[in-house]
LOSEKE-55998 format. One record per residue: residue in three letters; x, y, z of N, C-alpha, C, O in turn. Coordinates in nm, 4 decimals. Layout:
% residues N
+------+----------+----------+----------+----------+----------+----------+----------+----------+----------+----------+----------+----------+
! code !   n_east !  n_north !     n_up !  ca_east ! ca_north !    ca_up !   c_east !  c_north !     c_up !   o_east !  o_north !     o_up !
+------+----------+----------+----------+----------+----------+----------+----------+----------+----------+----------+----------+----------+
!  ALA !        X !        Y !        Z !        X !        Y !        Z !        X !        Y !        Z !        X !        Y !        Z !
...
+------+----------+----------+----------+----------+----------+----------+----------+----------+----------+----------+----------+----------+
END
This chain:
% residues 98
+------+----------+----------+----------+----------+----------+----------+----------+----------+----------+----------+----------+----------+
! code !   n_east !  n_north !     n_up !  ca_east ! ca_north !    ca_up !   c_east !  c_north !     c_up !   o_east !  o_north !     o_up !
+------+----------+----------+----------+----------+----------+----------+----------+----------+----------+----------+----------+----------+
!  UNK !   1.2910 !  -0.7832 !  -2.1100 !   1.2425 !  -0.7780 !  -1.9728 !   1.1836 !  -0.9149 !  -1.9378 !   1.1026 !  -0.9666 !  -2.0146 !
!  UNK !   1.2201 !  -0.9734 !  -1.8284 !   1.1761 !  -1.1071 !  -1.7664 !   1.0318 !  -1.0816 !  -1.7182 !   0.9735 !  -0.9749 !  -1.7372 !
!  UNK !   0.9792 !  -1.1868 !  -1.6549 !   0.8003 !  -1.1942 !  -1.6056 !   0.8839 !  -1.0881 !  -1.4474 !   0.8853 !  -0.9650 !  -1.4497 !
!  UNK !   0.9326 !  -1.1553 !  -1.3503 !   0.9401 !  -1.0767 !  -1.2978 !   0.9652 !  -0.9029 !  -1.3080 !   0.9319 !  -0.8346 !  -1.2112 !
!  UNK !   0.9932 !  -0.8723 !  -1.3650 !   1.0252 !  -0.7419 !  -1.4113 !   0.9024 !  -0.6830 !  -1.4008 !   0.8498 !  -0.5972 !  -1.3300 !
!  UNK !   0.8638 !  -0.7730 !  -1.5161 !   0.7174 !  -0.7082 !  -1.5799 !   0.6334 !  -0.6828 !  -1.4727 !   0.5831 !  -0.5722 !  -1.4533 !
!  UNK !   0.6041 !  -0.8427 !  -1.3563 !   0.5333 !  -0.7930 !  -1.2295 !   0.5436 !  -0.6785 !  -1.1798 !   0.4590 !  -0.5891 !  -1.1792 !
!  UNK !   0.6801 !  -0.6790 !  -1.1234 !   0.7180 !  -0.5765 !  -1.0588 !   0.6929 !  -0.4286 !  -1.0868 !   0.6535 !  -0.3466 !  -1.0039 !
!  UNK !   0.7269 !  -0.4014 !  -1.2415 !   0.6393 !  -0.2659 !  -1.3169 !   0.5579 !  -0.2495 !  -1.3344 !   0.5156 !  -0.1416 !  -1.3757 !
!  UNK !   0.4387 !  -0.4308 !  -1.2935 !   0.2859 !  -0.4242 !  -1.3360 !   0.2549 !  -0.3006 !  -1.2038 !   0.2157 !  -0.1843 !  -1.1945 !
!  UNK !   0.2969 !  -0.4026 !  -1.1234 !   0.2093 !  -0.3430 !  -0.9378 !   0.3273 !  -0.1931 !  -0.9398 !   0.2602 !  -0.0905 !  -0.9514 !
!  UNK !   0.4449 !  -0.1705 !  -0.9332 !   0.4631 !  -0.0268 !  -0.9449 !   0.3859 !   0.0876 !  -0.9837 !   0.3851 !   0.1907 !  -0.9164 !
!  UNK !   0.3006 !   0.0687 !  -1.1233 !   0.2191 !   0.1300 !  -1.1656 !   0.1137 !   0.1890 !  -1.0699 !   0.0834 !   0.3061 !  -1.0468 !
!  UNK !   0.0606 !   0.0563 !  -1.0147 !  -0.0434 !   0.0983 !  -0.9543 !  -0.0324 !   0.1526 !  -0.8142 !  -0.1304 !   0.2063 !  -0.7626 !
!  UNK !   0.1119 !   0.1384 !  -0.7332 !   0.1596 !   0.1970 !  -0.6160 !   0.1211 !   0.3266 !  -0.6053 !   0.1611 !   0.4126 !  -0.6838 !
!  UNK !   0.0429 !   0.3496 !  -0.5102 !   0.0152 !   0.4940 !  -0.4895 !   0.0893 !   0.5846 !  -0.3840 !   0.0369 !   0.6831 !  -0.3321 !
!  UNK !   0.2082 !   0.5433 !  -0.3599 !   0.2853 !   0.6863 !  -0.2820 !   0.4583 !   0.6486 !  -0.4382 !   0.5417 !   0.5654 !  -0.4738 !
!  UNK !   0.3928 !   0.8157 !  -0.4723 !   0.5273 !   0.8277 !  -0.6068 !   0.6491 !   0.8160 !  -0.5545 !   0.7234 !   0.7366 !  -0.6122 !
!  UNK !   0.6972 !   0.8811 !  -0.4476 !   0.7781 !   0.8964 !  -0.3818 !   0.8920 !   0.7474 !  -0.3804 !   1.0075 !   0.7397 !  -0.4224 !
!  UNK !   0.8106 !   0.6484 !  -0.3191 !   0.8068 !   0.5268 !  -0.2998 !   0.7998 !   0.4087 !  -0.4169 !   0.8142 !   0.2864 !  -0.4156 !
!  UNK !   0.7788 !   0.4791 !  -0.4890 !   0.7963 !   0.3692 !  -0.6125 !   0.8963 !   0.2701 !  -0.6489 !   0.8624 !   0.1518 !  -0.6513 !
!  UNK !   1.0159 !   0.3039 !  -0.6777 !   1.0716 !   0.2542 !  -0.7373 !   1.1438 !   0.1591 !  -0.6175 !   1.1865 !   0.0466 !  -0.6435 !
!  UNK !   1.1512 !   0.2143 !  -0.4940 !   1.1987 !   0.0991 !  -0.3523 !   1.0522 !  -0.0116 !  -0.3606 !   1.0820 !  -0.1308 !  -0.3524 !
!  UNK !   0.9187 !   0.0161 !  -0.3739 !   0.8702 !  -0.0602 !  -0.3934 !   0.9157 !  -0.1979 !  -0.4941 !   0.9540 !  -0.3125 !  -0.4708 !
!  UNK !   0.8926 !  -0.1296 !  -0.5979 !   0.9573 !  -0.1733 !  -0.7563 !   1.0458 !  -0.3519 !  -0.7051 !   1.0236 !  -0.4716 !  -0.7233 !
!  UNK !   1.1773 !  -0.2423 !  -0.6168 !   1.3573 !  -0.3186 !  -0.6253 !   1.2816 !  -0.4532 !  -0.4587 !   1.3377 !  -0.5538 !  -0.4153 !
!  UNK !   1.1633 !  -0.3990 !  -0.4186 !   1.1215 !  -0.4741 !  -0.2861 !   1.0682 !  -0.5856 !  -0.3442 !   1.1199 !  -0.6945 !  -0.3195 !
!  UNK !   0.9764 !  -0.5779 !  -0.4153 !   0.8974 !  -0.6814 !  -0.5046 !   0.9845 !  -0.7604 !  -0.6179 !   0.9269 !  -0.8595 !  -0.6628 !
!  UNK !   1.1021 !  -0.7353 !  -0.6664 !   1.1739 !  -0.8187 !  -0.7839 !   1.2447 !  -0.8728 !  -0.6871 !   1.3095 !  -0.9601 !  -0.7449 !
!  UNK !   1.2809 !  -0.8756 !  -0.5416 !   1.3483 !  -0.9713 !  -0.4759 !   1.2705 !  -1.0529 !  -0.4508 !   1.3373 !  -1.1556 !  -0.4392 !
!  UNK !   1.1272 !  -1.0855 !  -0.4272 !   1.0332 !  -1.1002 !  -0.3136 !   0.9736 !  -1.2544 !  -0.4247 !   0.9482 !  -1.3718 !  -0.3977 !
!  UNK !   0.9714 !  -1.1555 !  -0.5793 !   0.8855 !  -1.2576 !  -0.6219 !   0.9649 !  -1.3752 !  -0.6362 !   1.0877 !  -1.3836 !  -0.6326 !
!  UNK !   0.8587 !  -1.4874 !  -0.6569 !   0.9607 !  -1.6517 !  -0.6462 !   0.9570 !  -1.6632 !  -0.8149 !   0.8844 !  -1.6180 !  -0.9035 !
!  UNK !   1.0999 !  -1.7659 !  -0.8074 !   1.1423 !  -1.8104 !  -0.9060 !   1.0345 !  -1.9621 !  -0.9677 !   1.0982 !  -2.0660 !  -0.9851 !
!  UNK !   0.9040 !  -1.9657 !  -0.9922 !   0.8550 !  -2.0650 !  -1.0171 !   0.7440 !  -2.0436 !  -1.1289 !   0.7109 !  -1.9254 !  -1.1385 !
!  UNK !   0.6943 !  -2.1099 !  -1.1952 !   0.5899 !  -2.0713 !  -1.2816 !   0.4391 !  -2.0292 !  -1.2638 !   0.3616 !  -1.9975 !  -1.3540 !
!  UNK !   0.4107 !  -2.0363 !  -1.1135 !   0.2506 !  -2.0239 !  -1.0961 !   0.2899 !  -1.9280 !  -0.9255 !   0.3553 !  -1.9676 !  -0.8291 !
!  UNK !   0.2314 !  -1.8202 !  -0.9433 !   0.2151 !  -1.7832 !  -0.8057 !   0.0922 !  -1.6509 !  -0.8262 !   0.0348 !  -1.6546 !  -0.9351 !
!  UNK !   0.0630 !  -1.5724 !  -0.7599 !  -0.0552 !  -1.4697 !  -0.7589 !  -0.0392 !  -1.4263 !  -0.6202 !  -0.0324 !  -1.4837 !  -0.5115 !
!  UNK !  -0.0334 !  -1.2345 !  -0.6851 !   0.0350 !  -1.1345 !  -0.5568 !  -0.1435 !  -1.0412 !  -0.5914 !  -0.1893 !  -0.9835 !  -0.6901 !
!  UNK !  -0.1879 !  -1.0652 !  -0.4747 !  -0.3062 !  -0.9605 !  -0.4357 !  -0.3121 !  -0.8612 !  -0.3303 !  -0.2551 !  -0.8654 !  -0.2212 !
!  UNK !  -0.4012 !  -0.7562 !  -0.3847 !  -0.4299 !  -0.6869 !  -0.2518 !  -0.5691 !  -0.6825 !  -0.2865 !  -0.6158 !  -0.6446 !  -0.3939 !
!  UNK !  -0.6480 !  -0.7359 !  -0.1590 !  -0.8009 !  -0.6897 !  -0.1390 !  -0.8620 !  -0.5916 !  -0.1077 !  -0.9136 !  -0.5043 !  -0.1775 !
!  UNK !  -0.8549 !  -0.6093 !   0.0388 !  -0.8594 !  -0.4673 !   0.0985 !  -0.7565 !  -0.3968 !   0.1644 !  -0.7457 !  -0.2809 !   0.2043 !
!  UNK !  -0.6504 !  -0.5419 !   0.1662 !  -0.5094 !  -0.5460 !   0.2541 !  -0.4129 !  -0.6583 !   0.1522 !  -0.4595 !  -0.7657 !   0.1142 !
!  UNK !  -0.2821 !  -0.6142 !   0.1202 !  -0.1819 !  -0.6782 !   0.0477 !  -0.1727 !  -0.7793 !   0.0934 !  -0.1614 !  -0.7972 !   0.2146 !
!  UNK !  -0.1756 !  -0.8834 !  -0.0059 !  -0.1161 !  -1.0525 !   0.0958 !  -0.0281 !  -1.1118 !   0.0686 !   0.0009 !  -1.0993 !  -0.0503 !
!  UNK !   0.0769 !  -1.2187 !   0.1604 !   0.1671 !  -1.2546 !   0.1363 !   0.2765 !  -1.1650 !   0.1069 !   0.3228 !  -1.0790 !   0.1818 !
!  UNK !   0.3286 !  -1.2073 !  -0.0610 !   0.4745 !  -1.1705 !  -0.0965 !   0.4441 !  -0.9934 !  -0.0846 !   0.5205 !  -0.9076 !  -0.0405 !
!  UNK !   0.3075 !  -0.9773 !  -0.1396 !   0.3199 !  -0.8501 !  -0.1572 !   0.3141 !  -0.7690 !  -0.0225 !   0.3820 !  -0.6691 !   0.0015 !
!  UNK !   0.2149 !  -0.8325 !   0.0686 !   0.2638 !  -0.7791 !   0.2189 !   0.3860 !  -0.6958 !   0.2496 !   0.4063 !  -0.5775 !   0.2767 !
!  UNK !   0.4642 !  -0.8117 !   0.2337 !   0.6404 !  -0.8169 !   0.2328 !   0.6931 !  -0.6989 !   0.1856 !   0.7533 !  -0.6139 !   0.2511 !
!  UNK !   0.6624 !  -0.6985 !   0.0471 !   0.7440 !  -0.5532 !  -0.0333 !   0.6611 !  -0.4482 !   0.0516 !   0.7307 !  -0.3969 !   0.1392 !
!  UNK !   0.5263 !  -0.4017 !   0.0480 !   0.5022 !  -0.2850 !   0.0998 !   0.5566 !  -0.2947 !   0.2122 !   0.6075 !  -0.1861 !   0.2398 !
!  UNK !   0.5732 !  -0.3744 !   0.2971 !   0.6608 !  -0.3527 !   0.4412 !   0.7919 !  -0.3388 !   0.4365 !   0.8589 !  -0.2987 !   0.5316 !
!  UNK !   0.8322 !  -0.3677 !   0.3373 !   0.9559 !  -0.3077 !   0.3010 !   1.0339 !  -0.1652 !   0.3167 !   1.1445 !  -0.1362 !   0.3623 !
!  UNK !   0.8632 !  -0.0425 !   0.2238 !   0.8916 !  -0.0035 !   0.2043 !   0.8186 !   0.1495 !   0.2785 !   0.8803 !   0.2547 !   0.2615 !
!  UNK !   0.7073 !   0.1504 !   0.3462 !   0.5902 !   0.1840 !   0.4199 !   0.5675 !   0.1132 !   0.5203 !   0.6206 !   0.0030 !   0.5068 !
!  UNK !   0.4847 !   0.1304 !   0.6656 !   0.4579 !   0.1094 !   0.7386 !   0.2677 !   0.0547 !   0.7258 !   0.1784 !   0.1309 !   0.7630 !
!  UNK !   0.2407 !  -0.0764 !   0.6716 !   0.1042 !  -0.1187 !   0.6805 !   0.0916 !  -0.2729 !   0.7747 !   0.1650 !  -0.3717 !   0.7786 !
!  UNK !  -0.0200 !  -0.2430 !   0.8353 !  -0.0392 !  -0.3657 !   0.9562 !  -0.0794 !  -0.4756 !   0.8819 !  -0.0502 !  -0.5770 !   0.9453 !
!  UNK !  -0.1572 !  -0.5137 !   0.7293 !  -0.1922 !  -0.5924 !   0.6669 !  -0.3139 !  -0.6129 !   0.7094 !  -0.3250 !  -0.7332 !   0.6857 !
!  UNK !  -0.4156 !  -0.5792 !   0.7569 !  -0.5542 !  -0.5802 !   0.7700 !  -0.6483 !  -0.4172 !   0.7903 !  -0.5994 !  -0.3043 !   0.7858 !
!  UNK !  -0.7751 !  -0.4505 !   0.8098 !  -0.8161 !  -0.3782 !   0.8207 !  -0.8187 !  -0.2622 !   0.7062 !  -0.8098 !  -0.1438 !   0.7388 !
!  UNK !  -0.8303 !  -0.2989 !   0.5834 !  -0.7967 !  -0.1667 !   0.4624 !  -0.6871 !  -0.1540 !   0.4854 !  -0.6651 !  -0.0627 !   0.4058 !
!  UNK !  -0.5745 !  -0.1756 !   0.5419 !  -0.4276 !  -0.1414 !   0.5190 !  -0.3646 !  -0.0997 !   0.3677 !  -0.2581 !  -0.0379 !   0.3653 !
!  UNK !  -0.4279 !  -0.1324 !   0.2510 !  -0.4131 !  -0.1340 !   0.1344 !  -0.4414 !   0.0435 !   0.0697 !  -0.3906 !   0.0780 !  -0.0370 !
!  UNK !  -0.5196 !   0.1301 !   0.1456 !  -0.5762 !   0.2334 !   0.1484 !  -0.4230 !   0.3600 !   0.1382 !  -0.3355 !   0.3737 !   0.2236 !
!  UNK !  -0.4353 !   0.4292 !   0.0150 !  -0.3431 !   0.5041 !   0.0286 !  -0.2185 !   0.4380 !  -0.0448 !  -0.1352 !   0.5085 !  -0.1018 !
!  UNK !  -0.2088 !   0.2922 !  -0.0407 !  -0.0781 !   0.2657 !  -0.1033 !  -0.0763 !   0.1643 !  -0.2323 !   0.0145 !   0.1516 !  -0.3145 !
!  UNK !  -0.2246 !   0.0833 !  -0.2261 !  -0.2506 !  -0.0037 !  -0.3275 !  -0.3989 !   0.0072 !  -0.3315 !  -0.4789 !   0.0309 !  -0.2410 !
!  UNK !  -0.4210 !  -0.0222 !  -0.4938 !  -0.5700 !   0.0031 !  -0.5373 !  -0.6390 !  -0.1345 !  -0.4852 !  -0.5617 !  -0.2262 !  -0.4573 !
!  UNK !  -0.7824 !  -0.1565 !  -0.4694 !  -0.8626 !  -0.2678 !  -0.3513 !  -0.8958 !  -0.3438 !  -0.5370 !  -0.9184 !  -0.3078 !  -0.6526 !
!  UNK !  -0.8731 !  -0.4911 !  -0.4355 !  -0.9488 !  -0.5929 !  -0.5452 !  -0.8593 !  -0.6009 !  -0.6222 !  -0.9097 !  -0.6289 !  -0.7309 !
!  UNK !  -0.7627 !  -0.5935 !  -0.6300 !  -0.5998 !  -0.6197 !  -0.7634 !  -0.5464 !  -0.7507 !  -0.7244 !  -0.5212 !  -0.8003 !  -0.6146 !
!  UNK !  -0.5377 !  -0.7865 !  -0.8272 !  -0.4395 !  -0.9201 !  -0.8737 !  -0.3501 !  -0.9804 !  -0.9834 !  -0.4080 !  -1.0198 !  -1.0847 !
!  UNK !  -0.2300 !  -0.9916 !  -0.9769 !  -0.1285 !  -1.0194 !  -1.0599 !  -0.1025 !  -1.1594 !  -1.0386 !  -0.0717 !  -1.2040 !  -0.9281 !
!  UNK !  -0.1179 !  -1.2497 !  -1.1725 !  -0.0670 !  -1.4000 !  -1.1130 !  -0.0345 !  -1.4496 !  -1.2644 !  -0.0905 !  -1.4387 !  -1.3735 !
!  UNK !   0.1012 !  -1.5179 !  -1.2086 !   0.1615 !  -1.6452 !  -1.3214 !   0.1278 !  -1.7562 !  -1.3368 !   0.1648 !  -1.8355 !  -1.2503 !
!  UNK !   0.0452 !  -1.8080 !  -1.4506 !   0.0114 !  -1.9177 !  -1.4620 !   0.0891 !  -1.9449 !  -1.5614 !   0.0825 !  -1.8635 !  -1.6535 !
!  UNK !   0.1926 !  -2.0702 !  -1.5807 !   0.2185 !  -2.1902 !  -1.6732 !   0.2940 !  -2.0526 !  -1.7426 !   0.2975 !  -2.0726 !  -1.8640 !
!  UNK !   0.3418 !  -1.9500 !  -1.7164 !   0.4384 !  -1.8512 !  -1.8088 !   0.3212 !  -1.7588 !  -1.8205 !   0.3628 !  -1.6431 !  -1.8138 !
!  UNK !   0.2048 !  -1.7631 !  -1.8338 !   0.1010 !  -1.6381 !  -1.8864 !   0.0695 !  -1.5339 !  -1.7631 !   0.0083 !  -1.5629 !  -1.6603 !
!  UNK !   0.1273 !  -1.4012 !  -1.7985 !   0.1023 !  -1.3012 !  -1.6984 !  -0.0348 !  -1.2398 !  -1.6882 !  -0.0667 !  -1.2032 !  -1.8013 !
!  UNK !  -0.1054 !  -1.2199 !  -1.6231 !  -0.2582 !  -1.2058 !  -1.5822 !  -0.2507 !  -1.0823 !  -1.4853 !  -0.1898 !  -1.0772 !  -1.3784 !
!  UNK !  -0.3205 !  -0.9902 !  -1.5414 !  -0.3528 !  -0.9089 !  -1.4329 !  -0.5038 !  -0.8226 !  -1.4544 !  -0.5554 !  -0.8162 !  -1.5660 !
!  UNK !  -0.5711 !  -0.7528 !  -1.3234 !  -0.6829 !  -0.7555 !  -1.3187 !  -0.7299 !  -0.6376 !  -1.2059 !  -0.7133 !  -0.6844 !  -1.0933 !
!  UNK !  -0.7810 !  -0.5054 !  -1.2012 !  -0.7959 !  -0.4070 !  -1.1307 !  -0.9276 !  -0.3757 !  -1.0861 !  -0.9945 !  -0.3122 !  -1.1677 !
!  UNK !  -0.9928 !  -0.4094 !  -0.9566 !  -1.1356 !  -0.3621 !  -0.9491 !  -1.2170 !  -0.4834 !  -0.9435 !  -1.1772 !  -0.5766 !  -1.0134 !
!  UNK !  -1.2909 !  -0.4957 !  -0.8952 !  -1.3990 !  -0.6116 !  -0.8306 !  -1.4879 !  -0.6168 !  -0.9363 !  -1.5517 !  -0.5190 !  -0.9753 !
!  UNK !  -1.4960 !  -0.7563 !  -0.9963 !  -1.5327 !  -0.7882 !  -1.1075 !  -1.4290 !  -0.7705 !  -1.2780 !  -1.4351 !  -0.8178 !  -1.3915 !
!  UNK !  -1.3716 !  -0.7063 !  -1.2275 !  -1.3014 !  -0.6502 !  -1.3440 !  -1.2003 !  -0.7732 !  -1.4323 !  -1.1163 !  -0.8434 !  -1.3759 !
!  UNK !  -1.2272 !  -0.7773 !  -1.5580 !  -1.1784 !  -0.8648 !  -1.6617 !  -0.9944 !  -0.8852 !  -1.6279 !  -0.9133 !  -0.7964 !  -1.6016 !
!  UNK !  -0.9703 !  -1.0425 !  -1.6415 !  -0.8276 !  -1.0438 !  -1.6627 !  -0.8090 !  -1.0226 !  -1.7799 !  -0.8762 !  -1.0559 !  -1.8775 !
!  UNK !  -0.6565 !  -0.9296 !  -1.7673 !  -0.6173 !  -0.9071 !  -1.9149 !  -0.4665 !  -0.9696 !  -1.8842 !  -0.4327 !  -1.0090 !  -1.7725 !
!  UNK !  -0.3971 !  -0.9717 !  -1.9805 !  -0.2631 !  -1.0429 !  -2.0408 !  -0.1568 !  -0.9163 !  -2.0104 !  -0.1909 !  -0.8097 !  -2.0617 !
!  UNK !  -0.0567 !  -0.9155 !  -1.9485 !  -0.0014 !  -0.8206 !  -1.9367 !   0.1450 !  -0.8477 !  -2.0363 !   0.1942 !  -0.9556 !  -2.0693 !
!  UNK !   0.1859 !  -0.7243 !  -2.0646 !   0.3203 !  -0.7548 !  -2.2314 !   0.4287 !  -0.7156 !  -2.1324 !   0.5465 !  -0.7121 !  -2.1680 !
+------+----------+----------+----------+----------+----------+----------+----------+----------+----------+----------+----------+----------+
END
């Protein structure tokens, strides 16, 4: 399995409409870029690439808690230099994702 992959199954995981998963999933392995450093968050509202895939795949305005119902608040997935990083919850420790 490539880094993208892995992204893509990281944040699937945490997608909260089941239904929707796996179009999430195929929304986000197009979306992510081919480069060594990037970072897909949602705060209170998905940003950027990840925007993109949930609009893909659901109807969210990107503000205002838009994140509510479809992604957990305070998440972040990011590639540094090849090392996958991810991190759930405000304050919450980066860990290394396999």
């Amino acid at each position: 399995m490539n880094i993208k992959e892995k992204a893509a199954n990281w944040w699937a995981e945490r997608f909260e409409i089941d239904e929707l998963r796996d179009q999430f999933r195929q929304a986000l392995l197009k979306r992510i870029p081919d480069t060594d450093r990037w970072t897909l968050t949602s705060d209170y509202d998905p940003q950027g690439i990840l925007l993109d895939a949930v609009r893909d795949v659901v109807e969210c305005r990107g503000y205002l808690c838009s994140s509510d119902g479809i992604l957990p608040y305070k998440t972040t997935l990011l590639l540094d230099d090849g090392r996958l990083m991810g991190k759930q919850g405000y304050g919450a420790p980066w860990e290394v994702v396999k």
